[in-house]
C-alpha positions as CSV (number, residue, x, y, z in Angstrom):
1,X,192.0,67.4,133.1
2,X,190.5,70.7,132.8
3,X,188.8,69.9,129.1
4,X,187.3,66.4,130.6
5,X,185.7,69.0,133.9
6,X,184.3,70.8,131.6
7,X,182.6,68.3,129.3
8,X,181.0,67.0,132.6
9,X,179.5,70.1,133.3
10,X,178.3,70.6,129.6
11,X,176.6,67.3,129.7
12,X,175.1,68.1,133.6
13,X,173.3,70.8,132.3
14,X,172.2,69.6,128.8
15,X,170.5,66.7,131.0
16,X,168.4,69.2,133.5
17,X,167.2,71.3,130.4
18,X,164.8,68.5,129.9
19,X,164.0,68.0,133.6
20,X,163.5,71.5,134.5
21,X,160.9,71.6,131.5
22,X,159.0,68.7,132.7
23,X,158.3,69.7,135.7
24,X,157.7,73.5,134.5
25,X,155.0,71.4,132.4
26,X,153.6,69.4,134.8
27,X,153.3,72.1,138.0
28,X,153.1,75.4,136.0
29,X,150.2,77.4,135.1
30,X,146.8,76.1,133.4
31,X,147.9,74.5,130.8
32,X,146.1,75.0,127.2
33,X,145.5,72.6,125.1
34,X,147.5,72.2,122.0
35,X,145.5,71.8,119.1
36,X,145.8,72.4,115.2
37,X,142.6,74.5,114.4
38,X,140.7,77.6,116.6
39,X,140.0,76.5,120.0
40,X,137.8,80.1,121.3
41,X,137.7,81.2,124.9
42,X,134.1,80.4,125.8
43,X,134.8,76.8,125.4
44,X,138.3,75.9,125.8
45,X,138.0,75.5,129.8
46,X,136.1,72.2,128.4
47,X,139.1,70.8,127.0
48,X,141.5,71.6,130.1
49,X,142.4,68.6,132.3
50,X,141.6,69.9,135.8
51,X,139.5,72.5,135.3
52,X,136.6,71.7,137.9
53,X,133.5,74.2,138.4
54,X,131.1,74.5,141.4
55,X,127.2,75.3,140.6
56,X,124.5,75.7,142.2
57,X,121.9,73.3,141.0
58,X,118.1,73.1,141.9
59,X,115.7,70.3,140.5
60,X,112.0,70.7,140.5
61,X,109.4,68.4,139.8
62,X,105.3,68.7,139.3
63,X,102.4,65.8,139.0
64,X,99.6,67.4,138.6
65,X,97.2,64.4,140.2
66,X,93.1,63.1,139.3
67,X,90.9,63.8,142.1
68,X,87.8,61.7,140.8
69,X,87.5,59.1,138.8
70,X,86.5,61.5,135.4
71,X,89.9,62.8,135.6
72,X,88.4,66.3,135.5
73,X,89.3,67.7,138.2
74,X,93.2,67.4,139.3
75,X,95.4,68.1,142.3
76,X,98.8,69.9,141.9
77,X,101.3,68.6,143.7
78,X,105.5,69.7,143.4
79,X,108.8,69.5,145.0
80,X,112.1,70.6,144.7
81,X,115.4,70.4,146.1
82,X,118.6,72.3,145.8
83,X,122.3,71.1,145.9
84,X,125.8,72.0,144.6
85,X,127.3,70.0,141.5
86,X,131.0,70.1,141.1
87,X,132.2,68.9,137.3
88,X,135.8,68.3,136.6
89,X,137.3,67.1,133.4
90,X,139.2,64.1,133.9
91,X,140.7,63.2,130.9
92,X,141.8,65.2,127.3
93,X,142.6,63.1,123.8
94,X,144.0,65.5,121.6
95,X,143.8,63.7,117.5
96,X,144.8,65.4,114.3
97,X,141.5,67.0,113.5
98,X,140.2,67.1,117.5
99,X,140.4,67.5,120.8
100,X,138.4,65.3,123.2
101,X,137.4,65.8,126.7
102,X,135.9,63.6,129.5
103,X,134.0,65.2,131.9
104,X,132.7,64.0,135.4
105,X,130.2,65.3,138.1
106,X,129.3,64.7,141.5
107,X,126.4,65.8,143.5
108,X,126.6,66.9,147.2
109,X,124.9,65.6,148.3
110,X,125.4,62.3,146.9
111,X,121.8,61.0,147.5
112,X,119.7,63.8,146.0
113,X,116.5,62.2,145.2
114,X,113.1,63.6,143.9
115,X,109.8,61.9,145.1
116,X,106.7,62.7,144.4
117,X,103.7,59.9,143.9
118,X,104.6,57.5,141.5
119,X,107.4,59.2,140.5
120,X,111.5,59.7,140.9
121,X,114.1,61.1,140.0
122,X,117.9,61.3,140.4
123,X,118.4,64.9,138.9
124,X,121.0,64.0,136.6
125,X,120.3,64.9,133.7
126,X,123.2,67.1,133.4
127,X,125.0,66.7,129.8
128,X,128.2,64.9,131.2
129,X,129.7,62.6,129.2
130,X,132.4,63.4,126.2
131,X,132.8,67.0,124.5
132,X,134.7,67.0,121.6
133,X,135.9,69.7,119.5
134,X,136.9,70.3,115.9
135,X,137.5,73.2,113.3
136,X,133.7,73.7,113.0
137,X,132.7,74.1,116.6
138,X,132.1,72.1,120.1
139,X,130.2,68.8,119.8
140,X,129.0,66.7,122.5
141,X,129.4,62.7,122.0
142,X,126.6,60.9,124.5
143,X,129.0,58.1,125.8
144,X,130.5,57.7,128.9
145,X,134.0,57.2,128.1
146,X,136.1,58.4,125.8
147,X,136.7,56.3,122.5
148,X,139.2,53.4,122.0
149,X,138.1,54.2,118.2
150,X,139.8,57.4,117.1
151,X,137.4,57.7,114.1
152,X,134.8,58.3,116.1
153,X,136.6,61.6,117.3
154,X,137.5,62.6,114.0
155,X,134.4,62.7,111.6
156,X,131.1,63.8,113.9
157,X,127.7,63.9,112.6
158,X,128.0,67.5,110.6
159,X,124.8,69.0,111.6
160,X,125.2,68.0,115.6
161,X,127.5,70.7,116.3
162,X,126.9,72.2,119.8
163,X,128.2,76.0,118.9
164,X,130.1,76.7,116.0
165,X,133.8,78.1,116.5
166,X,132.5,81.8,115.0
167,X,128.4,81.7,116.8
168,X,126.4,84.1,115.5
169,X,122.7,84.5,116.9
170,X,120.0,82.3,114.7
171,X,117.2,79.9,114.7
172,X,116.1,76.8,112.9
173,X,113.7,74.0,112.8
174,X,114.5,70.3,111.8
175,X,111.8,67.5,111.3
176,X,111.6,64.8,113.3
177,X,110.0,61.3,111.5
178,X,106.7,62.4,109.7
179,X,106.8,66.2,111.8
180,X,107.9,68.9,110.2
181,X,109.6,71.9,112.6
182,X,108.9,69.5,115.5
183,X,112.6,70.5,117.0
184,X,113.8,74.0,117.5
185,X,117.1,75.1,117.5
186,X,118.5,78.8,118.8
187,X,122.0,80.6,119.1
188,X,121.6,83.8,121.2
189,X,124.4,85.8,123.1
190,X,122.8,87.3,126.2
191,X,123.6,88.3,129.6
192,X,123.7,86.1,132.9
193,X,124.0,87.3,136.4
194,X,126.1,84.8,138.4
195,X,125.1,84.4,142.4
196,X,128.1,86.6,142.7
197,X,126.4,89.6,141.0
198,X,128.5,89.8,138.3
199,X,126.9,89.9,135.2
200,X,129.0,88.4,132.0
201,X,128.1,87.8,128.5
202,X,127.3,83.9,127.4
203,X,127.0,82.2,124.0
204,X,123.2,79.9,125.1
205,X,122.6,76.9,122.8
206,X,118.8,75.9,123.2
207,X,116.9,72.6,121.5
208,X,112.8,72.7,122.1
209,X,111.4,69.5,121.0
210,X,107.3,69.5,120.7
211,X,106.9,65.3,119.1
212,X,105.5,63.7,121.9
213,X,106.1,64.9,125.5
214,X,107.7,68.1,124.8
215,X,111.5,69.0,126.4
216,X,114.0,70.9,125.6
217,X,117.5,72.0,127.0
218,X,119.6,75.4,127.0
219,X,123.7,75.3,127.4
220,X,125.2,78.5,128.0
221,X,129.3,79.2,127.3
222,X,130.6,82.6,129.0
223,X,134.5,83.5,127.9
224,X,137.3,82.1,129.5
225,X,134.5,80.1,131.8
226,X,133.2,77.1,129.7
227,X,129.5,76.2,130.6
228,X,128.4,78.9,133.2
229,X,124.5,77.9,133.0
230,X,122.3,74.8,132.1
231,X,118.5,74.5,131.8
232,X,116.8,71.4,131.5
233,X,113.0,70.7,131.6
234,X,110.6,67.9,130.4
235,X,106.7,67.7,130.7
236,X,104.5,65.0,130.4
237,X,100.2,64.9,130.2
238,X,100.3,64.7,134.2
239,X,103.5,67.1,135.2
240,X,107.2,68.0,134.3
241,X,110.7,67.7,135.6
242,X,113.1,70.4,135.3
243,X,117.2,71.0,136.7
244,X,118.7,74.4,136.4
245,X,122.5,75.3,137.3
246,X,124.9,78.4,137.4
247,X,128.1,78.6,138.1
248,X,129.5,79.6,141.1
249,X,132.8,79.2,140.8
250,X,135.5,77.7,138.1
251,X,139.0,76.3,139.4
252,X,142.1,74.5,138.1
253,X,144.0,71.8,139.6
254,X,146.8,69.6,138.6
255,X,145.6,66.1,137.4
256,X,149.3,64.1,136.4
């Protein structure tokens, strides 16, 4: 009788082990990503499901207007609005040779909406979509969703990478069609004072495009944070559009 007692309680506890793990899993800490390759600080938050940040987000826009029919002389006209954008990533795909994460946002308010003349604008221009990650640095795929197609997580285009796993500060050009250096590329590690005064260090990721009406973009990664700042401008022969965010604050919450 006593051997059979304690068989029972052998088996008991040999069941919970794998309970009390689950739910140590599932209601613990942050948990990090898993992955077979380097995954640095200033851009793993990116591949944490739950991780949500708060910024604050301002969007501007100029039209610069013609007064006369000569179009020589020109009224200046601009507008701007601010709001707070809050970014969570909803989803994480870890492969063999990646990690992929998807990663929503949501205005507040809702209905932020740039007029001016003949022209609007949603401000969201934001780069939300799919980030993806592999042994050579952070990538970002422009689709919605992430892929049914895991090849398409595994092999990315080799000279797209967002910031390479080891950044060091340099510059390039690339041609675009028949113009040479028409797109400018930089990696610089500078400082960035959040509204909260403090001041941290950021990897920034900038593309300047001159080929038609020029634009250009700047991404910044601070450790341990993920994206801390965006800048986003465009101009055109009669104005420009631009969005600027920084982070206020960077949470996690569960997501089962």
């Amino acid at each position: 009788m006593y051997y059979g007692k304690k068989i029972f309680r052998v088996v008991i506890i040999t069941t919970l082990v794998p309970i009390l793990s689950f739910f140590s899993t599932s209601y613990g800490e942050n948990p990090k990503p898993v992955v077979p390759f380097k995954l640095p600080g200033y851009y793993q938050p990116l591949f944490e499901k739950g991780r949500t940040w708060t910024y604050n987000a301002t969007c501007k826009m100029q039209l610069s207007i013609p007064v006369d029919q000569n179009e020589e002389d020109f009224k200046h006209e601009e507008t701007e609005k601010s709001f707070t954008l809050t970014c969570r990533i909803e989803d994480v795909k870890i492969q063999k040779e990646s990690v992929a994460s998807s990663m929503k946002c949501v205005k507040e308010p809702e209905d932020v909406k740039l007029e001016l003349g003949p022209l609007h604008d949603d401000c969201d221009s934001f780069e939300t979509g799919i980030y993806l990650a592999t042994a050579k640095g952070l990538y970002f795929l422009k689709t919605a969703e992430l892929p049914r197609d895991e090849s398409l997580l595994e092999s990315p285009e080799p000279d797209s990478v967002l910031m390479p796993v080891d950044p060091k500060e340099n510059s390039w050009t690339k041609a675009d069609g028949p113009y040479e250096d028409a797109v400018r590329y930089n990696i610089t590690l500078r400082s960035i004072v959040l509204p909260d005064n403090k001041n941290i260090k950021a990897w920034c990721y900038r593309v300047r495009s001159e080929v038609g009406d020029p634009s250009g973009s700047e991404l910044c990664l601070g450790m341990d944070l993920g994206i801390v700042s965006y800048d986003s401008d465009g101009s055109w022969a009669t104005g420009g559009r631009s969005i600027k965010l920084l982070l206020v604050k960077t949470s996690y919450s569960n997501l089962r």
